[in-house]
VONUMI-404590 format. One record per residue: x, y negated, z of N, C-alpha, C in turn. Coordinates in pm, whole numbers, padded with zeros to 5 digits, always signed. Each point is the difference from the previous one (the first is absolute). Layout:
# residues N
XYZXYZXYZ;...
This chain:
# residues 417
+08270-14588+20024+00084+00021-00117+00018+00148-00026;+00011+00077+00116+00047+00189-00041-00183+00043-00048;-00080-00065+00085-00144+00073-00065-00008-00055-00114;+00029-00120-00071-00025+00006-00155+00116+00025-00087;+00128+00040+00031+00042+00082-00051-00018+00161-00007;-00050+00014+00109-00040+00156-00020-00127+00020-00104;-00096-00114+00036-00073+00027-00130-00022-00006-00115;+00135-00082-00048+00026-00002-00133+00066+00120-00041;+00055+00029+00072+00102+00181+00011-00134+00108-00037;-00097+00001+00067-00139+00091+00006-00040-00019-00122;-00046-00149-00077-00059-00010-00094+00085+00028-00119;+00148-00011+00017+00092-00024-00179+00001+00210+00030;-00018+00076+00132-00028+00141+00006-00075+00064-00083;-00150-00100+00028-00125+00081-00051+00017-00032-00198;+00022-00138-00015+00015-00071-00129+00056+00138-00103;+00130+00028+00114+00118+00106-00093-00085+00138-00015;-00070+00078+00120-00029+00111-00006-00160-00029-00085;-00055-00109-00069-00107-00011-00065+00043-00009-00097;+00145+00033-00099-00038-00050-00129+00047+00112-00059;-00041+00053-00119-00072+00100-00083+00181+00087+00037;-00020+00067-00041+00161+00121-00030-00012-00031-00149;+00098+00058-00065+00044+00053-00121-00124+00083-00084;-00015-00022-00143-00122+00043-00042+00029+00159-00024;-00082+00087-00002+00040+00130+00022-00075+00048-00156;+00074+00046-00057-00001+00051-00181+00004+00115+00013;-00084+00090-00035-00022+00121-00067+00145+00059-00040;-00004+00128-00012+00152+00008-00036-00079+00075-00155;+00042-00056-00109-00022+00070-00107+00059+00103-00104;-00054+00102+00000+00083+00199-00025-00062-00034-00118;+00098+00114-00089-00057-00017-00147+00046+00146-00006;-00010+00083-00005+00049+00178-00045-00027+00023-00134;+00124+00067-00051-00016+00021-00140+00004+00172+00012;-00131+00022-00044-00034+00190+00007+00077+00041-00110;-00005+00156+00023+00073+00099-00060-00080+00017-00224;-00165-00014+00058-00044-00023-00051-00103-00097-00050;-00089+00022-00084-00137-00135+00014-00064+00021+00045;-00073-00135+00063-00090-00012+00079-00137+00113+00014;-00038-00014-00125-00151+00029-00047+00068+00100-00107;-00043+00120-00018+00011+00161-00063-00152+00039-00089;-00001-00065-00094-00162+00101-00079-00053-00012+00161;-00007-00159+00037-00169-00076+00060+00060+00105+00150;+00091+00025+00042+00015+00032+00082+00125-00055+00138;-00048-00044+00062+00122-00062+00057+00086+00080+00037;+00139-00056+00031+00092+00119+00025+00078-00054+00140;-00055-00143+00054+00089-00024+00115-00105-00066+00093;+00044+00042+00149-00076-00050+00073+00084-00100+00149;-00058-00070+00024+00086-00102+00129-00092+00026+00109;+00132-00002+00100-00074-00012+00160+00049-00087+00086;-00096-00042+00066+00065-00112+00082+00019-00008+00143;+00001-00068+00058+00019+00023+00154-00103+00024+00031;-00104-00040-00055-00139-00011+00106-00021+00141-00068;+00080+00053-00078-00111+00147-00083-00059+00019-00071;-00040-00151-00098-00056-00016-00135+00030+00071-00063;-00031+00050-00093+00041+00019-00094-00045-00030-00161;+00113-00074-00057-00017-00098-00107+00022+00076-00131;-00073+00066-00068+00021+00040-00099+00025-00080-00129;+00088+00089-00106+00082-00115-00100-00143-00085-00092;-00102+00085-00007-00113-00087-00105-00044-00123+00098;+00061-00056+00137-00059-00071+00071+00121-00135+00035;+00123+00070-00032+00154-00074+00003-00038-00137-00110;+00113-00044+00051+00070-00103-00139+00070-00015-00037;-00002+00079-00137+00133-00003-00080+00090-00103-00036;+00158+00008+00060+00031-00137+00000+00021+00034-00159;+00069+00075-00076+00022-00011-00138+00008+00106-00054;+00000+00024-00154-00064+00091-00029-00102+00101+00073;+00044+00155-00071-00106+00081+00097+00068+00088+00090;+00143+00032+00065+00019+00068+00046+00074-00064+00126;-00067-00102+00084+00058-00090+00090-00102-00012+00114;-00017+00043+00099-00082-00027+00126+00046-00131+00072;-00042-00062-00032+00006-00183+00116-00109+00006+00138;+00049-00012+00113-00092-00035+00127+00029-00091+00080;-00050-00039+00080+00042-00099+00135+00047+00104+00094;+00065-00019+00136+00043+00053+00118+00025-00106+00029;-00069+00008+00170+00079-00067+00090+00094+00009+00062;-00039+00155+00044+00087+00071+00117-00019+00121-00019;+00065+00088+00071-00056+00140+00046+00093+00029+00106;-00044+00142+00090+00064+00081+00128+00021+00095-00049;+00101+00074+00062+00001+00157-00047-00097+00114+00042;-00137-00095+00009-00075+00127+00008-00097-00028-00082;-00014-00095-00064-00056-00082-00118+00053-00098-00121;+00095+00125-00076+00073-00050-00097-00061-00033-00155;+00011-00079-00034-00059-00010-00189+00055+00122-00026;-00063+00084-00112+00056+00122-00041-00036-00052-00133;+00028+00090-00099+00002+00015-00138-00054+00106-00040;-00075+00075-00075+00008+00123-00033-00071+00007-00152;+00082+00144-00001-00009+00044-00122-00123+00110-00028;-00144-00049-00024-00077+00076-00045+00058+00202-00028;-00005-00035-00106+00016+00147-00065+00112+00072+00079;+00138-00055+00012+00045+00105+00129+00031-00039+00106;-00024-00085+00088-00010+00011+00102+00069-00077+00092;+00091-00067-00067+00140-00048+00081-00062-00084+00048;+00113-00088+00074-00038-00108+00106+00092-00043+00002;-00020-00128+00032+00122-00107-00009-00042-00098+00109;+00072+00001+00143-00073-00089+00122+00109-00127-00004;-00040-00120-00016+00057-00116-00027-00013-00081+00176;+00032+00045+00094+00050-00069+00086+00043-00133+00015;-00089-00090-00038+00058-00163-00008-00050-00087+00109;+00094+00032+00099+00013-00068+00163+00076-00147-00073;-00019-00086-00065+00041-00086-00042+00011-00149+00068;+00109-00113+00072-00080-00143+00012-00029-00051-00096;-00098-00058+00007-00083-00077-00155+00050-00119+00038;+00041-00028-00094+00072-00176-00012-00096-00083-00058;+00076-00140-00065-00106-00065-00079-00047-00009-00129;+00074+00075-00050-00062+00024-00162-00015+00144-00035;+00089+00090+00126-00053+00131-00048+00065+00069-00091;+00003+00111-00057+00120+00040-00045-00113+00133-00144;+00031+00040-00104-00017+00056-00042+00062+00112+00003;-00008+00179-00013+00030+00099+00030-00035+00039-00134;+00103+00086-00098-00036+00081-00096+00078+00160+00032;-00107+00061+00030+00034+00140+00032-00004+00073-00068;+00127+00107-00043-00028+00122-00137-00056+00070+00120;-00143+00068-00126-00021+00154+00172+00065+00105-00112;+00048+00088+00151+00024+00094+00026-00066+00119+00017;+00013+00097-00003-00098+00080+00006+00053+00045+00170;-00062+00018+00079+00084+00066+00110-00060-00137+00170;+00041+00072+00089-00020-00125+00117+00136-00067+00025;-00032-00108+00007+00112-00092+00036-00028-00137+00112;+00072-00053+00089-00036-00131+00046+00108-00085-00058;-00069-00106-00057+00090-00110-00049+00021-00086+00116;+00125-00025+00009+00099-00079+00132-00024-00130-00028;-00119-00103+00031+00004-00121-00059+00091-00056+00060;+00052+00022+00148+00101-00104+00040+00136+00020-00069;+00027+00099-00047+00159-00014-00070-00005-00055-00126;-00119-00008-00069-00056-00136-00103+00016-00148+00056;-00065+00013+00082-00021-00171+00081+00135-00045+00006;+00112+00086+00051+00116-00047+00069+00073+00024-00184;-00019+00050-00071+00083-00048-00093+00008-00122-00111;-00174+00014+00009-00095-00142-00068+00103-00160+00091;-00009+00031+00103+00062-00083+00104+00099-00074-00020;+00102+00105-00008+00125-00061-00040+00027+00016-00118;-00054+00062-00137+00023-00051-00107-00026-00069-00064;-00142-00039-00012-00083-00068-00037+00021-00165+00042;+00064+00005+00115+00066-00148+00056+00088-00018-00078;+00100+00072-00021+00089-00019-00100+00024-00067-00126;-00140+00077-00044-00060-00064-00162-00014-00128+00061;-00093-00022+00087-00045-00153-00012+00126-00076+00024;+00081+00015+00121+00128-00066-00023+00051-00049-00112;+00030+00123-00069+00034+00000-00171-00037-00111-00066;-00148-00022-00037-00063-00055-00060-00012-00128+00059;+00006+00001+00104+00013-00187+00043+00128-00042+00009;+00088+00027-00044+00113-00020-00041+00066-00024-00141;-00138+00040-00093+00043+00005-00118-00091-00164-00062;+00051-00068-00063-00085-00113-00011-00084+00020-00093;-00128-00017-00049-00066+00046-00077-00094+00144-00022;+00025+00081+00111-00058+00119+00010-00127+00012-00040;-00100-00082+00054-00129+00008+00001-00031-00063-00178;+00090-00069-00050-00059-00002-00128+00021+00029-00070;+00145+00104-00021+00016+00146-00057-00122+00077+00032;-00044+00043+00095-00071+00107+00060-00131-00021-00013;-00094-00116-00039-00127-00058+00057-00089+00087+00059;+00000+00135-00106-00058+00114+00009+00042+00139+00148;+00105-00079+00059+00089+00141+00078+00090+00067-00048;+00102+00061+00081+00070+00103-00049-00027+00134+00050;+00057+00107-00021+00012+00083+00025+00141+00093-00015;+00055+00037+00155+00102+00034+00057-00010+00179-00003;+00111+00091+00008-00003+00104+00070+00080+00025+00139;+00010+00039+00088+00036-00012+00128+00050+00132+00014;+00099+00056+00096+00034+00117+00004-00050-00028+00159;-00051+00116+00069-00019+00040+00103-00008+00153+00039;+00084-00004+00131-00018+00129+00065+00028+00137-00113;+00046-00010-00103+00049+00098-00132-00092-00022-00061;-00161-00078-00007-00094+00021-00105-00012-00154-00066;-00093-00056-00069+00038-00115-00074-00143-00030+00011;-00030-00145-00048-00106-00051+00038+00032-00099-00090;-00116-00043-00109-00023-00093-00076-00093-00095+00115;+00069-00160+00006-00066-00112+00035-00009-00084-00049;-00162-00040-00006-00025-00147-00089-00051-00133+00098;+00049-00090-00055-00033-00123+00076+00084-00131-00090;-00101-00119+00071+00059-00113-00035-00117-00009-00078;-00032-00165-00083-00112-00020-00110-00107+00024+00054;-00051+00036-00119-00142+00051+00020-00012+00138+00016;+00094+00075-00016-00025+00124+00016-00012+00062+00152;-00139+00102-00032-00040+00080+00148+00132+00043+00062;-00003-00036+00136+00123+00089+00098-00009+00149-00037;+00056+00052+00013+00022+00184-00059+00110+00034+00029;-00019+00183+00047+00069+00031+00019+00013+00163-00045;+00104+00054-00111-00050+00116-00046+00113+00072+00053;-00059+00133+00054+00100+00100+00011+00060+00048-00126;+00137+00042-00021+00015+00102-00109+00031+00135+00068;+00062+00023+00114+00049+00123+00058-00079-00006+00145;-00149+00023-00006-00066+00057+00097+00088+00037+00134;+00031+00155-00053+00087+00087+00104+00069-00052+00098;+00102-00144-00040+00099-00052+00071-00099-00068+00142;-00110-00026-00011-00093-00054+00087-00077+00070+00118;-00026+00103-00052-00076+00101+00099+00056+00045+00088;-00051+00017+00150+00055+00140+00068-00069+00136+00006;+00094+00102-00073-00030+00133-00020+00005+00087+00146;+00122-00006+00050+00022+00102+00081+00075-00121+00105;-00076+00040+00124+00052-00065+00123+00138+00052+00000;+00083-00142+00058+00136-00005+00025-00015+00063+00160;+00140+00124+00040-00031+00100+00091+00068-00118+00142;-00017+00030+00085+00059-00124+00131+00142+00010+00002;+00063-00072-00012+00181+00002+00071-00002+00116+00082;+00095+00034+00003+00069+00121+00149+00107-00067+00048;+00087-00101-00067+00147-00037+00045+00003-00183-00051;+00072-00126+00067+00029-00054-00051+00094-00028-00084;-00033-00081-00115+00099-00016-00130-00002-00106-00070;+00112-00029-00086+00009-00099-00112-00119+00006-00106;-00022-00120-00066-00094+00039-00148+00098+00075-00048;-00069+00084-00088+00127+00060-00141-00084+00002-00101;+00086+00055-00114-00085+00027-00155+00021+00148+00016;-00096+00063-00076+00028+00116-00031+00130+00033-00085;+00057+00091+00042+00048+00044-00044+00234-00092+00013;-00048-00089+00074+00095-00113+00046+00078-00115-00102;+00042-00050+00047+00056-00117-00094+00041-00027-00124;+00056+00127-00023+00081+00018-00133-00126+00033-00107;-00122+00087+00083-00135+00073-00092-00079-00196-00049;+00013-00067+00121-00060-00125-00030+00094-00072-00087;+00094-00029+00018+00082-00041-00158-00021+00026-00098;-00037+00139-00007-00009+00044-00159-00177-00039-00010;-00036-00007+00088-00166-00067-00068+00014-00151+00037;+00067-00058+00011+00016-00135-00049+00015+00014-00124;+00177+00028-00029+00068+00005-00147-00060+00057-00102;-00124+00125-00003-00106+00033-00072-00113-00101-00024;-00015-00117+00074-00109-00078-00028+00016-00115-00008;+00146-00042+00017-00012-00151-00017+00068-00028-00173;-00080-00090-00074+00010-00015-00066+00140-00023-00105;+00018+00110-00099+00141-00055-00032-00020-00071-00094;-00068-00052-00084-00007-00149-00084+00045-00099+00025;-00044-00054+00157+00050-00071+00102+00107+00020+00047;+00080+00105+00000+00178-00028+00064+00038+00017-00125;-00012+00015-00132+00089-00035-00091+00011-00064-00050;-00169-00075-00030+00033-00187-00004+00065-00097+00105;-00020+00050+00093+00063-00102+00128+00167+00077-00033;+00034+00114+00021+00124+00015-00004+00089-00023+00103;-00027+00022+00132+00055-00076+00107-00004+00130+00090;+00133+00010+00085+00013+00070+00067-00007-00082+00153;-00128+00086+00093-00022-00106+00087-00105+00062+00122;+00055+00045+00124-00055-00004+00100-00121-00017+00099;-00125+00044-00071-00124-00030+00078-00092+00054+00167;-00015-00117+00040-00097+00095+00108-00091-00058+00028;-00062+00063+00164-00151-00051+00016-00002+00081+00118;-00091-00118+00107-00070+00065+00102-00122+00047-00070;-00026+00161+00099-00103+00075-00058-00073+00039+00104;-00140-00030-00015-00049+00057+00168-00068+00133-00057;+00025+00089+00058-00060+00147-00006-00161-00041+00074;-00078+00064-00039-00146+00055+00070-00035+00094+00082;-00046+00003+00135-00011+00114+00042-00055+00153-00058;-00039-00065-00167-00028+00127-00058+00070+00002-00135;+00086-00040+00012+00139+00041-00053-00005-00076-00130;-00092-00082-00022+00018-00119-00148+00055-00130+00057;+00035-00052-00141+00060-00132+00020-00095-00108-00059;-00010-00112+00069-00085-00153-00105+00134-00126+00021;+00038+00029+00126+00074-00118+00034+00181-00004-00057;+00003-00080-00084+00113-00007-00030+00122-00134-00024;+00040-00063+00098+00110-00108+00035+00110+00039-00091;+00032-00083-00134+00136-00011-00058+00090-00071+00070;+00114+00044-00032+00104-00137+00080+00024-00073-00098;+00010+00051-00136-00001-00095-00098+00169+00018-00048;+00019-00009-00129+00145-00018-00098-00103-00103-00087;+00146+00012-00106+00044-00092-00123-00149-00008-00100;-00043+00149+00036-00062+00027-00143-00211+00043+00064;-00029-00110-00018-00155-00002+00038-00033+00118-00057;+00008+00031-00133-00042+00055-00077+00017+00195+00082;+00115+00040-00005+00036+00120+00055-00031-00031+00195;-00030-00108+00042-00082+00068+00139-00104+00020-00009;-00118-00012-00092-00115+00003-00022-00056+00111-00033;+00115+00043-00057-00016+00150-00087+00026+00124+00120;+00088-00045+00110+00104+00081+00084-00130+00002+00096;-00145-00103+00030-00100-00022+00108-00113+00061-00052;+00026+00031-00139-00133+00101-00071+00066+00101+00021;+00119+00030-00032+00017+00165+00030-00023+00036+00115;+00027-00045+00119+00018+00030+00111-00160+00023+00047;-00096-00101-00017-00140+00012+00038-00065+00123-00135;+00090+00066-00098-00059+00123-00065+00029+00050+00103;+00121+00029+00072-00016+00159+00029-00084-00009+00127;-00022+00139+00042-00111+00023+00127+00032+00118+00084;-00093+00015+00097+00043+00142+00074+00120-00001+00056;+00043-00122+00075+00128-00004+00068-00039+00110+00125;+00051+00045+00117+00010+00057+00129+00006-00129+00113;-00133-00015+00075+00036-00100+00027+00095+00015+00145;+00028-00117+00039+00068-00019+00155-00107+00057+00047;+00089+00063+00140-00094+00040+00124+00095-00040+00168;-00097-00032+00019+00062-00015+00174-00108+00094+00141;+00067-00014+00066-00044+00042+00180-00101-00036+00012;-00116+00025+00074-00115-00075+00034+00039+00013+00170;+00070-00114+00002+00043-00040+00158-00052-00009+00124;-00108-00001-00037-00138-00057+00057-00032+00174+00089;+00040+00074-00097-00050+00156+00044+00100+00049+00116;-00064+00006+00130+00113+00034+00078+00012+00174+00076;-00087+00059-00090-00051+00144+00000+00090+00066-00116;+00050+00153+00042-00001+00052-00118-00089+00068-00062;-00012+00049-00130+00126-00006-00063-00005-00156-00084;+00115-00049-00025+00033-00147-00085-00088+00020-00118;-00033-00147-00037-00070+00010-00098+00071-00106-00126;-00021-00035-00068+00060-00084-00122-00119-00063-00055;+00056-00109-00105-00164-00077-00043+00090-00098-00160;-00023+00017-00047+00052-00055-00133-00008-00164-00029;+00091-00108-00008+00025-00088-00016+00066-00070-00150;-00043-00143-00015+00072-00064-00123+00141-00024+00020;+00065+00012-00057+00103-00036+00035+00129-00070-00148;+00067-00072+00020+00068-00068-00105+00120+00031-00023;-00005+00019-00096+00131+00012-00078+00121-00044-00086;+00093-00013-00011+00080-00106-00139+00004+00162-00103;-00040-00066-00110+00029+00082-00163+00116-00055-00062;+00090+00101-00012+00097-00066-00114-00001+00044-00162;+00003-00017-00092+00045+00016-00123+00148-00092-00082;+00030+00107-00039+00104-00078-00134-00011+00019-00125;-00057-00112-00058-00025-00019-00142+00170+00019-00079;+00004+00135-00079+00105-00009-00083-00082+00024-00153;+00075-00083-00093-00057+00050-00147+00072+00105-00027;+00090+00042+00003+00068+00139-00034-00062+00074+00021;-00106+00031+00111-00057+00110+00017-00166+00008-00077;-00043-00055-00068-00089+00002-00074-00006+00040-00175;+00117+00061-00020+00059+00112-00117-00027+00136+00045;-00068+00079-00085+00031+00116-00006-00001+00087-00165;+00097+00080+00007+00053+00059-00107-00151+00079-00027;+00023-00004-00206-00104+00077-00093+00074+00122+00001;-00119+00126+00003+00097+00083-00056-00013+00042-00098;+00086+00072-00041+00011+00069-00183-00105+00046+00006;-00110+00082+00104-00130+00049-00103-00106-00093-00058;+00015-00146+00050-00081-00090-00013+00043-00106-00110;+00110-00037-00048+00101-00076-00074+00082+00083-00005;+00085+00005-00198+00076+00051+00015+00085-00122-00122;+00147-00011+00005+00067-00161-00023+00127+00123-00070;+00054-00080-00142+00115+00080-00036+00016-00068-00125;+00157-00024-00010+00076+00040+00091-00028-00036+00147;+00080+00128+00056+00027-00075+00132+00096-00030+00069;+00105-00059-00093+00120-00068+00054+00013-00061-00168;-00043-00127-00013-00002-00064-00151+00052-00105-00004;+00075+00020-00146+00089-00137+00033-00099-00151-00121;+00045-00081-00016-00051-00088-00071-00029+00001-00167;+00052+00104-00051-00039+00034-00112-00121+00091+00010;-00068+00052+00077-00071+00148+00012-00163-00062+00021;-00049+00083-00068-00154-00043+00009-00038+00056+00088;-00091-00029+00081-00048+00084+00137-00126+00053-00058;-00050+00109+00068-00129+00099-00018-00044+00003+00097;-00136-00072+00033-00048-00003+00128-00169+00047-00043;+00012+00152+00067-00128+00132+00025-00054-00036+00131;-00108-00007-00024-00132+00009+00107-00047+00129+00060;-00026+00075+00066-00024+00147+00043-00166-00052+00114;-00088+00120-00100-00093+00001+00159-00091+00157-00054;-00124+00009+00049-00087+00087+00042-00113+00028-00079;-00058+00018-00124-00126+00012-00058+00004-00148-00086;-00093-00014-00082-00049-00076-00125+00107+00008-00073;+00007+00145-00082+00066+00045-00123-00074-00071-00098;-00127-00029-00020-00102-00049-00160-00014-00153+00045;+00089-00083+00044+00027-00132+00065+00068-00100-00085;+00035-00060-00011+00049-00131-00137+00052-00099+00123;+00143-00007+00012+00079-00093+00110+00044-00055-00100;+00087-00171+00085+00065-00116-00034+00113-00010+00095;+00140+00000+00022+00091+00015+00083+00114-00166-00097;+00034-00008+00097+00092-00109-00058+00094-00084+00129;+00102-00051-00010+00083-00056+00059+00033-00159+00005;+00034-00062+00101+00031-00147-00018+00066-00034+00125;+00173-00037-00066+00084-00056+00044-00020-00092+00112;+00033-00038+00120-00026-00170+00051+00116-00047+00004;+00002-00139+00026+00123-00072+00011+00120+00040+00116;+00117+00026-00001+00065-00023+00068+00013-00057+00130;+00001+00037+00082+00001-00050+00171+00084-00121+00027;+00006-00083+00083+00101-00099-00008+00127+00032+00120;-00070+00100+00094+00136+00060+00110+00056+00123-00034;-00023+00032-00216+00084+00094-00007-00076+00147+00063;-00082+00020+00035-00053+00139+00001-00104+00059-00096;-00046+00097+00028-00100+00104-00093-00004-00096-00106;-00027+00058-00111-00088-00063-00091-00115+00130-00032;-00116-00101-00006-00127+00087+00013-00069+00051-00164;-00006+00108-00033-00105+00063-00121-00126+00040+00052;-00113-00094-00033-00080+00052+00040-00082+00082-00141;-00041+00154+00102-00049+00053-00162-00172+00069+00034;-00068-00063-00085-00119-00019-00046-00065+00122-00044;-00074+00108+00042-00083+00106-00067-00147-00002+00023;-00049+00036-00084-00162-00017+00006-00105+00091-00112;-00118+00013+00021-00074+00108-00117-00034-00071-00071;-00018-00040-00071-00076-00044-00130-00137+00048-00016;-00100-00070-00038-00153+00008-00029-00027+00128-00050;-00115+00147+00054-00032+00077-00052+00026+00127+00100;-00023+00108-00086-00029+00174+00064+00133-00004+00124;-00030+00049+00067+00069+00029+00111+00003+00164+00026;+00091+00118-00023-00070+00078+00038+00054+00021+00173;-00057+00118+00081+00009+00047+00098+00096+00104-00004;+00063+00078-00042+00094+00075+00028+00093-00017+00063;+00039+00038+00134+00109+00023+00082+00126+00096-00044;+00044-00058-00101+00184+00042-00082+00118-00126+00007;+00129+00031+00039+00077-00093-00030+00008-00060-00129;-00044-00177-00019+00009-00088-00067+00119-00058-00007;+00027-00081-00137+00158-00078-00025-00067-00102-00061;+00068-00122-00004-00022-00106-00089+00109-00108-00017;+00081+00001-00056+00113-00118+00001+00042-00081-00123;+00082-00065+00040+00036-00128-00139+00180-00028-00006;+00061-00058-00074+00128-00046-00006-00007-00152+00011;+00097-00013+00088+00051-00165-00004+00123-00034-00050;+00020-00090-00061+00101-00049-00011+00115+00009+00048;+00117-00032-00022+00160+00056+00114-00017-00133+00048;+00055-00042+00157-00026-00106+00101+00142-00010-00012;+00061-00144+00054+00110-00040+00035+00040+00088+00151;+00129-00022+00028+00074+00034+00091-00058-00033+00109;-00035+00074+00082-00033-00019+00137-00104+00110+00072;-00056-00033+00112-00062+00100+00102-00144-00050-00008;-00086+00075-00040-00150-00008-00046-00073+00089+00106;-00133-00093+00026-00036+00099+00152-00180+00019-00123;-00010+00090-00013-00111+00051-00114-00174+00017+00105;-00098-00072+00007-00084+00014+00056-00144+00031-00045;-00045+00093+00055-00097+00030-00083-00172-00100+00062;-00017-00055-00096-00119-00099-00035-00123+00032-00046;-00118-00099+00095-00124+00085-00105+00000-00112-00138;-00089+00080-00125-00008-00054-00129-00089-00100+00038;+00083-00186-00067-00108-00126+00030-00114+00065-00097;-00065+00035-00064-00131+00017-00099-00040+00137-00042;+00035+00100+00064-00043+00142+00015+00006+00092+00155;-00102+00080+00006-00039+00044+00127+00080+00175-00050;-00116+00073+00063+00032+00122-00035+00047+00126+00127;-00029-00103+00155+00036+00080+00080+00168-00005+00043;+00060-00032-00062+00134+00000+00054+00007-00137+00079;+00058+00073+00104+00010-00111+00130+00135+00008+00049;+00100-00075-00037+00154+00046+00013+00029-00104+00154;+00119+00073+00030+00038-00110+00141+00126-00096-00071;-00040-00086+00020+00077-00158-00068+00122-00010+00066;+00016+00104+00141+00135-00019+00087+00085+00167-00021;-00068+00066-00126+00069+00128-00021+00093-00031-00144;+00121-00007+00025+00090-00046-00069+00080+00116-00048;+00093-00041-00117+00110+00124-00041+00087-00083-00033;+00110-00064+00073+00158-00046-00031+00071+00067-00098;+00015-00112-00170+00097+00062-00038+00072-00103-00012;+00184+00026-00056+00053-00046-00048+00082-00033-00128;-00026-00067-00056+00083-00020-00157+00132-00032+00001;+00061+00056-00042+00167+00015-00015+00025-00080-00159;
């Protein structure tokens, strides 16, 4: 009985270590050059590969249009990196893609750079990881996804401070496009610990607050409107980025979602360091570790106002009572020979009794624009408003452009007497 159990043990051994692994996919780079490909019949970019090929662009395949280099990679070492280069001057761009190849493989859209760089595929992998799970979560949760989508969607992801367009789902190719290169690469080796320590942010807690409250969306806390307490386990990287991020979760799905993108923007934390214990010689040495953290934020809407000033808007009276027509001037910088449209519109009344909102509308009108850098004016009269406290916001025009890009949360409080 133990000899034919042992040999069923031997054989379900060999069965397991005979059957195929995971299919191994090409990892597919797409670089978008500085310039085009082909120059008056001359190429202008050349590829290298691990083995030392070198693939010139009249020999590539253009994934689209003409200024796009598409290749395969499998792998490379750092002593045989894909490079990039730029014909006419010279640069180089070494694409370091120590990558695991999964099963479908991943698309890479690289802006080049002019300059050397190694792209960090693992702080990609680990953010693809846990965000990208996310989506799918998302979406199998939503009933009907796939026949909204037949075709795929396409997501943006914040990682490590840079952003990354991802497509998937449908029929559409897996992809994956960089928009902020930089956030990916390592430039300059991180120098060794001397001392053990906490993670920190640059510059400390209060510097990381204000790059939250700079980036999290205020559209979102003034529609939600909720004053409300967020956090999150955060695991630091031994090279000082974040992918991993645990909400504990509130009221409002909506504002933790927003509070787990900001947090995976920012980058360049300091990471933890500890003892290398192990070393029983001096002098001590240190060795850099992940380590976790709780993030707090407090969502207040009050703090997503900030005052216009008189050189930018100018409002008068400015203490008006309900008989008084208001004069509301526009102020900016050049296009004196310009043809603007400025206008105002009331909204309804609040129902808890606060602000009432004017939103006011400026825009160019069709035609000459000139360039001169002189102080410009442009304003209109409104009507006299009933009694009360008017929070005046400046809006872009629904059906005219013209360059003015106003902040929708830069307000001027008046009141009607």
């Amino acid at each position: 009985m133990r000899n034919a159990l042992t040999a069923v043990l031997t054989l379900a051994s060999l069965l397991a270590a005979a059957q195929p692994g995971p299919m191994e996919k090409p990892l597919h780079v797409v670089v978008t050059p500085d310039h085009e490909l082909i120059r008056n019949g001359v190429p202008q970019y050349m590829v290298i590969s691990p083995g030392n090929d070198t693939l010139r662009t009249d020999k590539l395949r253009p994934a689209q249009g003409d200024s796009v280099l598409s290749f395969m990679v499998h792998a490379s070492s750092a002593d045989h990196p894909w490079s990039v280069k730029y014909l006419p001057g010279g640069a180089m761009m070494d694409l370091h893609l120590n990558h695991a190849p999964s099963l479908f493989g991943f698309t890479l859209r690289v802006p080049f750079t002019q300059g050397a760089f190694e792209l960090d595929s693992r702080r990609l992998i680990k953010c693809l990881t846990d965000q990208a799970e996310d989506l799918q979560v998302r979406d199998a949760r939503r009933p009907g996804w796939n026949l909204e989508h037949p075709f795929g969607a396409v997501d943006t992801l914040a990682c490590h401070g840079g952003r990354l367009i991802y497509a998937r789902g449908g029929r559409m190719h897996p992809e994956v496009r960089i928009l902020d290169l930089m956030r990916f690469v390592k430039r300059v080796p991180r120098m060794p610990p001397t001392a053990a320590r906490e993670a920190s942010y640059p510059g400390g807690p209060a510097n990381f607050d204000r790059f939250i409250r700079s980036h999290f969306s205020k559209p979102l806390i003034e529609r939600t409107n909720a004053r409300v307490k967020l956090s999150a386990l955060v695991t630091i990287e031994t090279d000082g980025s974040i992918h991993r991020v645990d909400l504990n979760g509130s009221a409002y799905p909506e504002l933790d979602r927003e509070f787990k993108r900001v947090v995976q923007l920012s980058s360049w934390w300091e990471p933890a360091a500890l003892e290398n214990i192990r070393n029983t010689i001096d002098p001590r040495t240190f060795r850099y570790v992940e380590q976790s953290q709780v993030i707090e934020f407090t969502v207040d809407p009050d703090s997503i106002w900030t005052e216009i000033p008189e050189a930018a808007l100018t409002i008068m009276p400015k203490d008006p009572t309900h008989n008084d027509e208001i004069s509301v001037t526009f102020h900016w910088i050049g296009g004196s020979c310009g043809r603007y449209e400025a206008y105002a519109k009331v909204q309804p009344a609040p129902t808890d009794g606060g602000l009432r909102d004017v939103f006011l509308y400026f825009g160019q009108l069709p035609g000459e624009l000139c360039t001169d850098i002189k102080p410009q004016a442009f304003g209109f009269t409104m009507k006299p408003l009933p009694p009360g406290r008017y929070r005046f916001r400046q809006m872009p025009h629904p059906k005219l452009g013209g360059g003015w890009a106003p902040d929708p949360h830069a307000v001027r409080v008046v009141e009607v007497r």
